[in-house]
C-alpha angles and dihedrals in degrees: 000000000000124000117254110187118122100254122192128257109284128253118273134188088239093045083062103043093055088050090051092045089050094048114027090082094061086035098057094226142088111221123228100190093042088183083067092065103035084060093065093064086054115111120204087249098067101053122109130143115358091346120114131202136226098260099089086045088049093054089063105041093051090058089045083049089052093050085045097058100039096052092043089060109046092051079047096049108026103164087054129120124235086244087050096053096036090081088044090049094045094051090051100058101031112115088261084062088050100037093054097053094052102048086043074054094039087227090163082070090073103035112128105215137155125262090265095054102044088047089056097053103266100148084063091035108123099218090043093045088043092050092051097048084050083056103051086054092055089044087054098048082040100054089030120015135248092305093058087056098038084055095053088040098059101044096048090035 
């Protein structure tokens, strides 16, 4: 039986160049797999067929994130205690911290989503906005490495 949910325009070569063009200047990075990118911007929604979405993508950046942040804070704060920087760190990679960088980014303009989900709401949705923003951190360790994401980290975070 075929699938019958509205699914979302695919992704082109030229969809994800015009992503990458939009974002690598607030990113600090110019991508050099722009379908990396443009996949981060892919909800779980919108997949059918070959194409993948943003949660494995997620799963990474929000470790990179983790190792960001931590390491961040203790060159920032370097006289406090583990039990000190453990509620800094915590604020800072909680899904506010996410969700406000990428709506400061409007990263919900360039969420690909299927018909459902764009008509509820999802390019304003928190947890969409914040996973996106997970996955973009992974895409850029990914194209360029952990300095490429530390550098969009710290100056976001």
């Amino acid at each position: 039986m075929p699938d019958k949910r509205k699914s979302a325009p695919p992704l082109t070569p030229k969809s994800a160049l015009a992503i990458a063009e939009a974002l690598e200047a607030d990113l600090f990075h110019r991508f050099s797999d722009c379908q990396l990118l443009a996949r981060a911007f892919v909800h779980p929604s919108a997949v059918s067929g070959a194409v993948q979405s943003n949660q494995r993508l997620e799963f990474l950046g929000d470790r990179v994130l983790g190792l960001a942040v931590a390491e961040m804070l203790y060159a920032r704060y370097p006289g406090e205690s583990e039990g000190a920087l453990a509620p800094r760190f915590t604020a800072l990679v909680r899904r506010e911290a996410l969700e406000r960088i990428a709506r400061q980014l409007h990263f919900g303009d360039h969420l690909i989503l299927a018909k459902g989900e764009r008509d509820s709401g999802g390019r304003e949705n928190s947890a969409n906005l914040a996973d996106a923003c997970e996955a973009v951190i992974a895409a850029l360790f990914l194209d360029g490495g952990y300095a490429a994401a530390a550098k969009f980290i710290n100056h976001y975070w």
